[in-house]
MARBA-3410 file (N, C-alpha, C, O; in Angstrom, 1 decimal):
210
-137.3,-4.4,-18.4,-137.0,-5.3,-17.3,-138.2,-5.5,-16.5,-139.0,-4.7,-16.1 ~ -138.3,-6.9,-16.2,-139.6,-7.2,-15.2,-139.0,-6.4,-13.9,-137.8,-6.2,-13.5 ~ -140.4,-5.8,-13.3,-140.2,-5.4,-12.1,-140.3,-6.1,-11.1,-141.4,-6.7,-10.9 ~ -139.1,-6.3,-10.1,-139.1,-7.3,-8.8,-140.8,-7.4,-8.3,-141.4,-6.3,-8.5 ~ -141.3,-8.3,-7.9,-142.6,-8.3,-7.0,-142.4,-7.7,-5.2,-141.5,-7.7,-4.4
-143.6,-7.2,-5.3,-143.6,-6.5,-3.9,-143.1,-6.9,-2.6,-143.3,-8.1,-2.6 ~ -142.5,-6.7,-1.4,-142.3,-7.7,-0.6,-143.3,-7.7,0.1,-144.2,-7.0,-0.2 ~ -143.3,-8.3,0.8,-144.8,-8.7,2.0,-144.5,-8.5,2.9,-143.5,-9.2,3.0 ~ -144.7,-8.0,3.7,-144.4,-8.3,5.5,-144.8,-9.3,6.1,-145.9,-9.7,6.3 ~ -143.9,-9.7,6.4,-144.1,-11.0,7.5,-145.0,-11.0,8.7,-144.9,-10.0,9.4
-145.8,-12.0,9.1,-146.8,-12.0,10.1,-145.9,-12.1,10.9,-144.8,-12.4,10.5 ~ -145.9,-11.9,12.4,-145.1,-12.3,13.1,-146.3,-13.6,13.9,-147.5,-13.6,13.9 ~ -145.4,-14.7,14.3,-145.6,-15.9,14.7,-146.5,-15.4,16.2,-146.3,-14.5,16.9 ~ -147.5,-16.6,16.3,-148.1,-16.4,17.6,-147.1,-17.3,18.6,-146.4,-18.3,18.4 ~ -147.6,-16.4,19.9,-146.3,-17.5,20.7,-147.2,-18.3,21.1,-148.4,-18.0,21.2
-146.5,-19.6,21.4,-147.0,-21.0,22.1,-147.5,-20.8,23.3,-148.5,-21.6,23.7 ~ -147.2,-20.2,23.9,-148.1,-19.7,24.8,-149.3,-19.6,25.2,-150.1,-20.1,26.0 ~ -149.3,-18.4,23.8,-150.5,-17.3,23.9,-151.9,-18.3,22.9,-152.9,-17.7,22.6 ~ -151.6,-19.7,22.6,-152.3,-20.6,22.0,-153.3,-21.1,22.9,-152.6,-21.7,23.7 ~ -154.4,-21.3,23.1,-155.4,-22.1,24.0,-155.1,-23.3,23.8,-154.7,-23.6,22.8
-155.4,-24.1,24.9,-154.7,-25.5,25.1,-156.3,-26.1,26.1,-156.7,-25.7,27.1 ~ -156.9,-27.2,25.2,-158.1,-27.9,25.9,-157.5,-29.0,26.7,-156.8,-30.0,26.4 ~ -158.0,-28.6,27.9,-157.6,-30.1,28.9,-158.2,-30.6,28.9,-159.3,-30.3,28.7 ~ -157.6,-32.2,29.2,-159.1,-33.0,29.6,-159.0,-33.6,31.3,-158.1,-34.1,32.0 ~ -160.4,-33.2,31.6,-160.9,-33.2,33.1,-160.2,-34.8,33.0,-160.2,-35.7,32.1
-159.6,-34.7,34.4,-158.8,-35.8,35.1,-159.8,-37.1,35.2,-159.4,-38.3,34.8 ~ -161.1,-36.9,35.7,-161.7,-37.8,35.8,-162.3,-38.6,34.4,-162.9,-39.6,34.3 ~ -161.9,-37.8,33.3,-162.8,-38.3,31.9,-161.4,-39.4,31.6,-161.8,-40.5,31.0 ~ -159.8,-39.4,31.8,-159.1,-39.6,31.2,-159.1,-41.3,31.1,-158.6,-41.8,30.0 ~ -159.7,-42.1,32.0,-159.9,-43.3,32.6,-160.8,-44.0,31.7,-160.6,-45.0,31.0
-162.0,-43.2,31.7,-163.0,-43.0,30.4,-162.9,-43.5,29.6,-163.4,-44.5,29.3 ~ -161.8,-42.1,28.6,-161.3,-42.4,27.4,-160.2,-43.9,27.0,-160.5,-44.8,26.2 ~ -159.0,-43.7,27.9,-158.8,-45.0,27.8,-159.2,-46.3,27.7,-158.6,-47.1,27.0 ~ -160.5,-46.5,28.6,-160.9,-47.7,28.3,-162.0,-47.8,27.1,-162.2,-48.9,26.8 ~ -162.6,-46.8,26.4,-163.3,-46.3,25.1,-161.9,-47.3,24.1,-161.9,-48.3,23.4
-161.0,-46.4,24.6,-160.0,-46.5,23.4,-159.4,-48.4,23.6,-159.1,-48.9,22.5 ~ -159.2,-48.9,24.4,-159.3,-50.4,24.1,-160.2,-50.6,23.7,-160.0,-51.1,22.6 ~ -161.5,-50.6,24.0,-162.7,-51.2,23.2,-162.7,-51.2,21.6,-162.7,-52.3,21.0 ~ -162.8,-50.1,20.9,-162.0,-49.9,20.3,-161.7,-50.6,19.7,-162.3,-51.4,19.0 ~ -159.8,-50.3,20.1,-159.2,-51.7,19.7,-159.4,-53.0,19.6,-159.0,-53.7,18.7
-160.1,-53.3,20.7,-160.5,-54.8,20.7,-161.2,-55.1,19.5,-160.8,-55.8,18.5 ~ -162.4,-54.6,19.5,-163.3,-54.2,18.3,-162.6,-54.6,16.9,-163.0,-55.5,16.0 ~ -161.6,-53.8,16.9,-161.0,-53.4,15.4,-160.0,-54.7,15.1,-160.0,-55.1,14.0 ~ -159.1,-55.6,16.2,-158.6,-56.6,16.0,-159.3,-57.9,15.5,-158.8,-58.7,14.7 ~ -161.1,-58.1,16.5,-161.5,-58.9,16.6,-162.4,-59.1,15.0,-162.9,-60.2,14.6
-162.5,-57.9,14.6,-162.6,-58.3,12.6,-162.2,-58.6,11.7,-162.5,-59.3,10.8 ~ -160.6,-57.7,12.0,-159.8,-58.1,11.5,-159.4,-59.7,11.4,-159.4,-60.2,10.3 ~ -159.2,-60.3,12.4,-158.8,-61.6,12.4,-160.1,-62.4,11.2,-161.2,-62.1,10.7 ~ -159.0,-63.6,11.4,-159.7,-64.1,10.1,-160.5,-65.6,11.2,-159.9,-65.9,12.2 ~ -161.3,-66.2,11.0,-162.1,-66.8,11.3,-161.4,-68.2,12.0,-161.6,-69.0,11.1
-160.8,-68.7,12.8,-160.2,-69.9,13.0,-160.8,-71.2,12.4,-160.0,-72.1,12.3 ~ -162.0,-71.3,12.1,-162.4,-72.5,11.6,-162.3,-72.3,9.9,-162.7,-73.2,9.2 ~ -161.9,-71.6,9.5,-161.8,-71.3,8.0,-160.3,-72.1,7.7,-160.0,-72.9,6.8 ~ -159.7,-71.7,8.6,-158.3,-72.2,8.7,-157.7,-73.9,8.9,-156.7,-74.4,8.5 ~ -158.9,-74.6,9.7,-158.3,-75.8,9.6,-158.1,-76.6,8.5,-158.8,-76.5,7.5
-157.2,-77.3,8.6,-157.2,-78.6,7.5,-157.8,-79.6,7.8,-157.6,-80.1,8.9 ~ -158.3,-80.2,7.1,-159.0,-81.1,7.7,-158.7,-82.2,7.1,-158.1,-82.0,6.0 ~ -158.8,-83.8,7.5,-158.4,-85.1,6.8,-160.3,-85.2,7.0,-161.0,-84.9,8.0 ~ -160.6,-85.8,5.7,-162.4,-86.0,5.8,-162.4,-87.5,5.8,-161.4,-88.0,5.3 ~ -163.2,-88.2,6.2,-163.8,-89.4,6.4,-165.0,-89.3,5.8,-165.9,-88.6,6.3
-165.3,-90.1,4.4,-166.8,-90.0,4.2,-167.4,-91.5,4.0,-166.7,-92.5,3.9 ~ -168.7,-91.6,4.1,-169.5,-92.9,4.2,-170.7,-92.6,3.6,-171.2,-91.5,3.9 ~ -171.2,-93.3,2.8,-172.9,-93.1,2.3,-173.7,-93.5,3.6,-173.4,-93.7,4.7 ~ -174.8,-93.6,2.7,-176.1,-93.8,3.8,-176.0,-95.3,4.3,-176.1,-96.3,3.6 ~ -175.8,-95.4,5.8,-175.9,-96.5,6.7,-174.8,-96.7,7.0,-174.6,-97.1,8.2
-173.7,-96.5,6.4,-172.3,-96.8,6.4,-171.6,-96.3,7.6,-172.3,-95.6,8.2 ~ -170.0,-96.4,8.4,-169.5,-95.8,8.9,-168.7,-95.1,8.6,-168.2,-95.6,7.6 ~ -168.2,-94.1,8.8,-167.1,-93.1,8.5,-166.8,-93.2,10.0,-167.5,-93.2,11.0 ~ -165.1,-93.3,9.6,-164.3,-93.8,10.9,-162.8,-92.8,11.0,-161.8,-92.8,10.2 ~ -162.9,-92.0,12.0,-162.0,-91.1,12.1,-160.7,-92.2,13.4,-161.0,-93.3,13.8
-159.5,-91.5,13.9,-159.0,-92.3,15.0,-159.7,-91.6,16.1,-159.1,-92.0,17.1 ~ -160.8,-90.8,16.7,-160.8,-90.7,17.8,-163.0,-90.7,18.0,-163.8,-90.4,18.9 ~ -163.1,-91.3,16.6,-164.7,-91.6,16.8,-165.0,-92.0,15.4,-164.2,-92.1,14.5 ~ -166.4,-92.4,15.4,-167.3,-93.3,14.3,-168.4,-93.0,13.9,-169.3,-93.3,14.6 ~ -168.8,-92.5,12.5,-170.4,-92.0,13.2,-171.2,-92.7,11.7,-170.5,-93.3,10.8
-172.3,-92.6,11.9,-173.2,-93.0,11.0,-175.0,-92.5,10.8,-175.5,-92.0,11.8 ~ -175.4,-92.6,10.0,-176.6,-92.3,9.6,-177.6,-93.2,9.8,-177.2,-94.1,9.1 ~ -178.4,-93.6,10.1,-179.2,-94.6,10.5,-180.5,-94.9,9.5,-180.9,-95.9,8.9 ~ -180.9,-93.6,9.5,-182.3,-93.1,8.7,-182.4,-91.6,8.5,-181.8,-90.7,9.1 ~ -183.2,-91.6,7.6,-183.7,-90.4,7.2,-184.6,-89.8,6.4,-184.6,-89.9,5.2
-185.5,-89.0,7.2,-187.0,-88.6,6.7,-187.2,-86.9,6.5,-186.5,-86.0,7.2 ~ -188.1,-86.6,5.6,-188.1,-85.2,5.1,-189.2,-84.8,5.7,-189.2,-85.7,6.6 ~ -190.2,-84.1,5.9,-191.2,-84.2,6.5,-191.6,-82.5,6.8,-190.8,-81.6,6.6 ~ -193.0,-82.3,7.1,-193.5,-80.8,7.1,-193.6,-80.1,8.9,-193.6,-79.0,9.4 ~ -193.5,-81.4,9.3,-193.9,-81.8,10.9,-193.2,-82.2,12.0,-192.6,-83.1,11.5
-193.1,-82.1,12.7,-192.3,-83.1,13.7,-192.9,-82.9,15.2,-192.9,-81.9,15.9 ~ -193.4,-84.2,15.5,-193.5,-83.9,17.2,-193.4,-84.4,18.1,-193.9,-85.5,18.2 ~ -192.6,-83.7,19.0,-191.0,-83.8,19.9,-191.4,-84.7,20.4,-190.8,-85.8,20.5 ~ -193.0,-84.3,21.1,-193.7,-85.3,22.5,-194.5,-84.9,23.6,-195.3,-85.4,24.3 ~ -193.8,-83.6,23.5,-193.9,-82.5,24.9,-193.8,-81.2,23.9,-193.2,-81.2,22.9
-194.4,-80.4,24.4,-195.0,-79.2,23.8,-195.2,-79.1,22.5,-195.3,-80.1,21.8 ~ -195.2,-78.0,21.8,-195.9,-77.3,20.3,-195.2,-78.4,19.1,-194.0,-78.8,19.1 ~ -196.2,-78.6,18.3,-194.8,-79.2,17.4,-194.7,-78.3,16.6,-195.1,-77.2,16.6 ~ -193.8,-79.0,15.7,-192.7,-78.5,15.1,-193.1,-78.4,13.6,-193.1,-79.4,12.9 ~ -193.5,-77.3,13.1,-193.8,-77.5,11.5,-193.1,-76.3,11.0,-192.5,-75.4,11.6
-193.1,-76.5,9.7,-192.5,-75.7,8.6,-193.1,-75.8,7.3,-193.6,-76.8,6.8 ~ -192.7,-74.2,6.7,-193.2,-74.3,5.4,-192.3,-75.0,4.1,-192.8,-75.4,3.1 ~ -191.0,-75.0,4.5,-189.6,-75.8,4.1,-189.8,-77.4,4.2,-190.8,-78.1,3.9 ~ -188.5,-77.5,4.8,-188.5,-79.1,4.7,-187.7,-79.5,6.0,-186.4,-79.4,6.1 ~ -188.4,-80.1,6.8,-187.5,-81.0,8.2,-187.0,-81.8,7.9,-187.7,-82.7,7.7
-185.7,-81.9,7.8,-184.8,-83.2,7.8,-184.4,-84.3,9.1,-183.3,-84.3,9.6 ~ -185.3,-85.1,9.3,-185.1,-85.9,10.5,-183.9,-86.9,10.5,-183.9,-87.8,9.8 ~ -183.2,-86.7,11.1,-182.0,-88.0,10.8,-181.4,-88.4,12.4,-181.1,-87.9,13.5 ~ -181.5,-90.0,11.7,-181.2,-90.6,13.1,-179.6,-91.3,13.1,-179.2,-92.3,12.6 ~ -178.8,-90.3,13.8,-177.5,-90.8,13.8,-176.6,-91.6,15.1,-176.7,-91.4,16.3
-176.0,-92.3,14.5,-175.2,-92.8,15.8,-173.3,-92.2,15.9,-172.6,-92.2,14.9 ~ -173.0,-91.9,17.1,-171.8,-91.3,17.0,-170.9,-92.4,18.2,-171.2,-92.2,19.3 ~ -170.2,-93.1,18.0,-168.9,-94.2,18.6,-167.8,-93.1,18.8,-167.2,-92.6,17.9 ~ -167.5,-92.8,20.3,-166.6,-92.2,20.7,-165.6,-93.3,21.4,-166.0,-94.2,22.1 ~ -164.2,-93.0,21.1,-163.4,-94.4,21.1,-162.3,-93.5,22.8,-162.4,-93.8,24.0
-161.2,-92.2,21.8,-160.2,-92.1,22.8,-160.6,-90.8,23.9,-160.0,-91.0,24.9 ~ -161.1,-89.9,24.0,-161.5,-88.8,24.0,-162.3,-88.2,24.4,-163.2,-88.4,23.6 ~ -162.7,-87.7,25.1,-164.5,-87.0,25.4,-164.7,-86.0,24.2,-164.0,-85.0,23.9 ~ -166.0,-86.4,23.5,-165.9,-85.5,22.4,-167.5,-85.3,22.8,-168.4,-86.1,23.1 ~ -167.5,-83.4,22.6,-168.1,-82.7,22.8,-169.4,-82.9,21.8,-170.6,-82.9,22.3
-169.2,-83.1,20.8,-170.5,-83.2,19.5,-171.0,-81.9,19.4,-172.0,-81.7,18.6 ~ -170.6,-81.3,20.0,-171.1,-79.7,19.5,-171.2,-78.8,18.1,-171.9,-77.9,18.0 ~ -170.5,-79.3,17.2,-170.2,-78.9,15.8,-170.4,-79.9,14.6,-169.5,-80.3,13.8 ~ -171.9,-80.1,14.8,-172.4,-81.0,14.1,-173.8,-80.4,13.0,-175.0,-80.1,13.3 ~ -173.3,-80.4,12.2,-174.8,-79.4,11.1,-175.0,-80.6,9.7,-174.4,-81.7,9.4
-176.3,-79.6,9.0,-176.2,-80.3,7.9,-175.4,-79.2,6.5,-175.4,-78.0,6.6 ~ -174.7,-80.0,5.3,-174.2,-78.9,4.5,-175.0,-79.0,3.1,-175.0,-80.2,2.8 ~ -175.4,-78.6,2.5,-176.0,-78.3,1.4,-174.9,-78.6,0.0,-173.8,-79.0,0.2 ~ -175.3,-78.3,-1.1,-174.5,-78.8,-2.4,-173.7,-77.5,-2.4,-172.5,-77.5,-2.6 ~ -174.3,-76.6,-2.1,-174.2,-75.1,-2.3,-173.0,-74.5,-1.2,-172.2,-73.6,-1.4
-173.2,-75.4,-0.1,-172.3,-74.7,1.0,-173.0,-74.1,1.9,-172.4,-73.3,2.5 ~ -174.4,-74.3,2.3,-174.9,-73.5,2.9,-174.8,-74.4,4.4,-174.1,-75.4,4.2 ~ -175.0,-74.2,5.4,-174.8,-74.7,6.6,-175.8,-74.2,7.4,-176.1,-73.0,7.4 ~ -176.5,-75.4,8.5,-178.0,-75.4,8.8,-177.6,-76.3,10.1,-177.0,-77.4,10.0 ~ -177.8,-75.9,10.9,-177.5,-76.5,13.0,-178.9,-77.2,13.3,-179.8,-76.9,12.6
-179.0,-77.8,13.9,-180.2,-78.6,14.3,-180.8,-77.4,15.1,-180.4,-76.5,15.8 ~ -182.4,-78.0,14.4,-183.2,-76.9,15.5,-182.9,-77.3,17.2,-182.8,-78.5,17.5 ~ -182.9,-76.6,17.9,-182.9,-76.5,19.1,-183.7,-76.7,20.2,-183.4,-77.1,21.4 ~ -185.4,-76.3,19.3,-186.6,-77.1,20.1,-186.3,-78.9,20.8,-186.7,-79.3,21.9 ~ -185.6,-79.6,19.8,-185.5,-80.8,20.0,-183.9,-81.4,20.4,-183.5,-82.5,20.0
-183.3,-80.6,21.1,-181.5,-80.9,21.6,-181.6,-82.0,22.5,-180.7,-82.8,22.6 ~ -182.7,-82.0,23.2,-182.8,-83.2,23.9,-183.0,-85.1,23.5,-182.9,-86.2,24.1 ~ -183.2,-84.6,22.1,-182.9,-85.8,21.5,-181.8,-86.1,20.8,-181.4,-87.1,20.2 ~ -181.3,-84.9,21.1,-179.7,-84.7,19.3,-178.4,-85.1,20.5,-178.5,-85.3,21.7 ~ -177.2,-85.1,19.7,-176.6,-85.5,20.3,-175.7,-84.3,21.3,-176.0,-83.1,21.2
-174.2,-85.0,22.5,-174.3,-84.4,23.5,-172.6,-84.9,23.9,-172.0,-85.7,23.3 ~ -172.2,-84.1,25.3,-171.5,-84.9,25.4,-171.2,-86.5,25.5,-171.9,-87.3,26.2 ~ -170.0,-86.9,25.0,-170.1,-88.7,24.9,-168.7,-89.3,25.6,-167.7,-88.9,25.0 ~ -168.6,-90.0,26.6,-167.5,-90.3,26.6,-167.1,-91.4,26.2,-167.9,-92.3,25.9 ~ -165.2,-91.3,25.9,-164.8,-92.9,25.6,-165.5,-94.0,25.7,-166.1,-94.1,26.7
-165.5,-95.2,24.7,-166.5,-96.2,24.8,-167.8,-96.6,24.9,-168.2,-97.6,25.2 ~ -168.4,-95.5,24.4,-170.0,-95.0,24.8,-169.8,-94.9,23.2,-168.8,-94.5,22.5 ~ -171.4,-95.4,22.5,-171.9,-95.0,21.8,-173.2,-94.0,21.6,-174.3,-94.6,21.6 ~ -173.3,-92.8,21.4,-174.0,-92.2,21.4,-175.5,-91.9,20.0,-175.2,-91.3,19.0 ~ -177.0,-92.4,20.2,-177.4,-92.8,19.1,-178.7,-91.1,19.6,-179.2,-90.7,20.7
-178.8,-90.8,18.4,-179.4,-89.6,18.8,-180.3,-89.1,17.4,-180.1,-89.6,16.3 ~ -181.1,-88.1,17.6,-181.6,-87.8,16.1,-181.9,-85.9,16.3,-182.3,-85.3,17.3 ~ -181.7,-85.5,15.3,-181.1,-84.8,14.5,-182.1,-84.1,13.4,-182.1,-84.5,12.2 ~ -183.2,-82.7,13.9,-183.7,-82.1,13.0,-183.6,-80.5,12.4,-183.5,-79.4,13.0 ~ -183.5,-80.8,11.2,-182.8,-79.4,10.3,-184.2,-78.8,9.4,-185.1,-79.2,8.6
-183.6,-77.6,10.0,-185.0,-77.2,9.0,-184.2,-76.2,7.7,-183.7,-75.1,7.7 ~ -184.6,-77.6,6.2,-183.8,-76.5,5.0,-184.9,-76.3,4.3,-186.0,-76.8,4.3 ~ -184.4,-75.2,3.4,-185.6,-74.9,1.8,-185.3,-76.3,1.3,-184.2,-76.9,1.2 ~ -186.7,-76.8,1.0,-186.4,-78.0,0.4,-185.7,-78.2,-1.7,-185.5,-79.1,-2.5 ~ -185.6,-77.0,-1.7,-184.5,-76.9,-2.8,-183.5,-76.9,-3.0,-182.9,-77.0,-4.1
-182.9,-76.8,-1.7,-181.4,-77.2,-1.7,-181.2,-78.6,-1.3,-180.2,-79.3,-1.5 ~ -181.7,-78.8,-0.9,-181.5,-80.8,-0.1,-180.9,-81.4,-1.0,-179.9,-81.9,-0.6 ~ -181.4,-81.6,-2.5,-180.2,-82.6,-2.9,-178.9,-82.7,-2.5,-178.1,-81.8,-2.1 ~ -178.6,-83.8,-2.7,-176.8,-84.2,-2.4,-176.7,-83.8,-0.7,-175.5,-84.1,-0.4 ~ -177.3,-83.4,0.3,-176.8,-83.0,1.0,-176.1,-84.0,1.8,-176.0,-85.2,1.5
-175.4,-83.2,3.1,-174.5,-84.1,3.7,-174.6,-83.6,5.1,-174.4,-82.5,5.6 ~ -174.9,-84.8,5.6,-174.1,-84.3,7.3,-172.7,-84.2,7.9,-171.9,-85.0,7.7 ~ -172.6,-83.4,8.5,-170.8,-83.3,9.1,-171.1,-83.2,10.0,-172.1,-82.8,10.5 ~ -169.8,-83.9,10.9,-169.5,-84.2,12.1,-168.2,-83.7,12.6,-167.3,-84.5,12.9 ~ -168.0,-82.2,12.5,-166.7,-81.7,12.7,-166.1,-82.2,13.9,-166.6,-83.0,14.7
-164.7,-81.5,13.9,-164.0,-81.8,15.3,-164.5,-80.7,16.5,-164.8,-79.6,16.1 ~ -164.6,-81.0,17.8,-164.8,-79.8,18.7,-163.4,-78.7,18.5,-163.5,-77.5,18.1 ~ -162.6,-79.1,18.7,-161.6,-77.7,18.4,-160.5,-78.5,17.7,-160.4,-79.7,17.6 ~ -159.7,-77.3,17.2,-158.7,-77.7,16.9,-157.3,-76.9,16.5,-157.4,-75.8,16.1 ~ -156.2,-77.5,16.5,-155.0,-75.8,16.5,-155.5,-75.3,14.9,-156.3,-75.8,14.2
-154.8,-74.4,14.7,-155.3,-73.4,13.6,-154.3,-74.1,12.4,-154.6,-74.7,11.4 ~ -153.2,-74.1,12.8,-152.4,-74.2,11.8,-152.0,-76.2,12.2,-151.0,-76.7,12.6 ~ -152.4,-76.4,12.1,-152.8,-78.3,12.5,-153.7,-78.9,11.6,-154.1,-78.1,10.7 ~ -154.4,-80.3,11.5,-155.1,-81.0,10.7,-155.7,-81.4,11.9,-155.2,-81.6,13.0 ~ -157.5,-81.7,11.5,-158.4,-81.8,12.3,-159.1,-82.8,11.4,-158.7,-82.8,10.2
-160.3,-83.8,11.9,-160.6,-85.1,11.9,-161.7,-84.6,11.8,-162.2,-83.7,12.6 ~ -162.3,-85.1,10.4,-163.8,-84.3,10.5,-164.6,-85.7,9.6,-164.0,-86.6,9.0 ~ -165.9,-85.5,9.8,-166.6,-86.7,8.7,-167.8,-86.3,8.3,-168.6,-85.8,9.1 ~ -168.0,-86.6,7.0,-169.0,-86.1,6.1,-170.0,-87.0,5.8,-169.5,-87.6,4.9 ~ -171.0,-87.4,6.1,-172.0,-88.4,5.9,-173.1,-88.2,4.9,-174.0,-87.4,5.2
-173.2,-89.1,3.7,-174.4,-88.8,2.8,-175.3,-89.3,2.9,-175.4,-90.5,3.2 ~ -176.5,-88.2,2.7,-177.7,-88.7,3.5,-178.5,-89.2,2.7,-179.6,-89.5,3.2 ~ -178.1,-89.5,1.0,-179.3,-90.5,0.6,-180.0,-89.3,-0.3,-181.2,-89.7,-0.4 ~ -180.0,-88.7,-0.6,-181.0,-87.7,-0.6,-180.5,-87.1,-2.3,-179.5,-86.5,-2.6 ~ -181.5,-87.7,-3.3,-181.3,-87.4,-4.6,-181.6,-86.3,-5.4,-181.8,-85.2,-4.8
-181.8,-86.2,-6.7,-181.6,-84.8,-7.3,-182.8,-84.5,-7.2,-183.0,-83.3,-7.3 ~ -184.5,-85.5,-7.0,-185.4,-84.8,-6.3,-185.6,-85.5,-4.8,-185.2,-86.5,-4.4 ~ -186.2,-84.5,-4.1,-186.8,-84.8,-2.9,-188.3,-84.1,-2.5,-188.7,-83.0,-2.7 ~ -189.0,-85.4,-1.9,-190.1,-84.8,-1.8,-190.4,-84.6,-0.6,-189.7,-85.4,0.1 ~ -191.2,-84.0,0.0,-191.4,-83.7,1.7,-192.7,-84.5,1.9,-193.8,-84.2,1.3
-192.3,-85.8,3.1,-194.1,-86.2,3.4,-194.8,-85.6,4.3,-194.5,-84.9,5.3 ~ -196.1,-86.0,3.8,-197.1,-84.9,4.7,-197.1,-85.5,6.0,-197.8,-85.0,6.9 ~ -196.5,-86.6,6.4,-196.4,-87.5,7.6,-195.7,-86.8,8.8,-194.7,-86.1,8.6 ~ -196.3,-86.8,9.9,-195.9,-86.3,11.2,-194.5,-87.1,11.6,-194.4,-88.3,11.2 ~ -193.4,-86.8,12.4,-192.5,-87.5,12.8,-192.3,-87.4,14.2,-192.4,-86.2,14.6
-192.2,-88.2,14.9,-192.0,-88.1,16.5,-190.7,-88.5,16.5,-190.4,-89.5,15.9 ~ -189.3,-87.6,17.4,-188.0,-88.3,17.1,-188.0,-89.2,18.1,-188.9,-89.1,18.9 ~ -186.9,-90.2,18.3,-186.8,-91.0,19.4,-185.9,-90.6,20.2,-184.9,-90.0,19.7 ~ -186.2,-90.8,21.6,-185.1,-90.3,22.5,-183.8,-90.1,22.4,-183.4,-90.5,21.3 ~ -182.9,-89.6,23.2,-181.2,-90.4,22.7,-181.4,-91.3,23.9,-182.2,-91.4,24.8
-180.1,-91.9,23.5,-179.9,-93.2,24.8,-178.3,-93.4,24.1,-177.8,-93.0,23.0 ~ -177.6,-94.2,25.2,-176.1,-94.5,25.2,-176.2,-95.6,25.1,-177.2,-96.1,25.5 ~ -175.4,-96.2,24.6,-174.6,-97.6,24.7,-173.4,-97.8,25.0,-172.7,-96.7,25.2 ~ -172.7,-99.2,25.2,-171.3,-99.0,24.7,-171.1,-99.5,23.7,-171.8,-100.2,22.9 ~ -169.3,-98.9,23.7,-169.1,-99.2,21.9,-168.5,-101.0,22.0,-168.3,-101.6,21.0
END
């Protein structure tokens, strides 16, 4: 016959008591709480998924010169030069070892005050390129109803991606789960492109009406 196993004596339990217990100093508690929304905020604000990834959009497109015509504006391309240079008028110019895309656009705002703030160039690829900034004083801005707004517009891309490219003229905001008015403008620009060694001065903006 197997022999029963030994018994063990039982530990006796520590009391709850007799356990050390760390406080935390009254003044840290305020501290930590606001640590601890940060935090959170932090961890929400990645989680979320991007709102502009989400819109739908109805596109309006037009080739080179053409209008693309949304209900709440109109925009178009005017011209468009590739260039190594650009100068503004007033301080340093503008060069690159890439390629400056000068483009002179006109934007027709009809019902709305439209911001023009979310206005880039897009690549074949998807890549997405904002107007340099040195030169915003010439690009476009806010525009109100009835005003034509004629402005120009410099991007600095690797000149390897430029073919097919396109200008967009997104909407300033829009609900997430809604359709948003956006227009895609082709800039002319074929399966080669060459950059001139020619300097470009942009031209002012200025308004009209529409």
């Amino acid at each position: 016959m197997t022999a029963p196993p030994p018994e063990v004596a039982a530990t006796p339990a520590t009391p709850a008591s007799s356990v050390p217990r760390r406080h935390v100093p009254a003044a840290l508690r305020p501290v930590l709480g606001l640590l601890g929304c940060v935090v959170l905020a932090v961890a929400v604000a990645v989680a979320a998924p991007d709102p502009s990834e989400q819109l739908r959009r109805r596109w309006s497109d037009a080739g080179p010169g053409a209008w693309a015509v949304t209900p709440d504006r109109s925009a178009r391309v005017t011209s468009v030069a590739v260039v190594g240079t650009v100068d503004p008028g007033y301080g340093d110019v503008l060069a690159s070892r890439q390629a400056l895309v000068v483009a002179q656009v006109d934007v027709a705002v009809r019902h709305r005050v439209a911001q023009l703030n979310h206005v880039y160039l897009r690549t074949a690829d998807d890549k997405e390129y904002a107007p340099r900034s040195e030169l915003s004083s010439a690009g476009l801005a806010q525009t109100q109803p009835g005003f034509t707004r004629h402005a120009t517009l410099v991007f600095e891309v690797p000149s390897d991606r430029l073919p097919r490219a396109e200008l967009v003229v997104d909407a300033d905001a829009a609900s997430v789960d809604g359709y948003t008015d956006a227009i895609r403008l082709d800039l002319g620009l074929g399966r080669t492109v060459r950059v001139s060694p020619e300097t470009v001065t942009p031209a002012p903006a200025s308004v009209t009406t529409t």
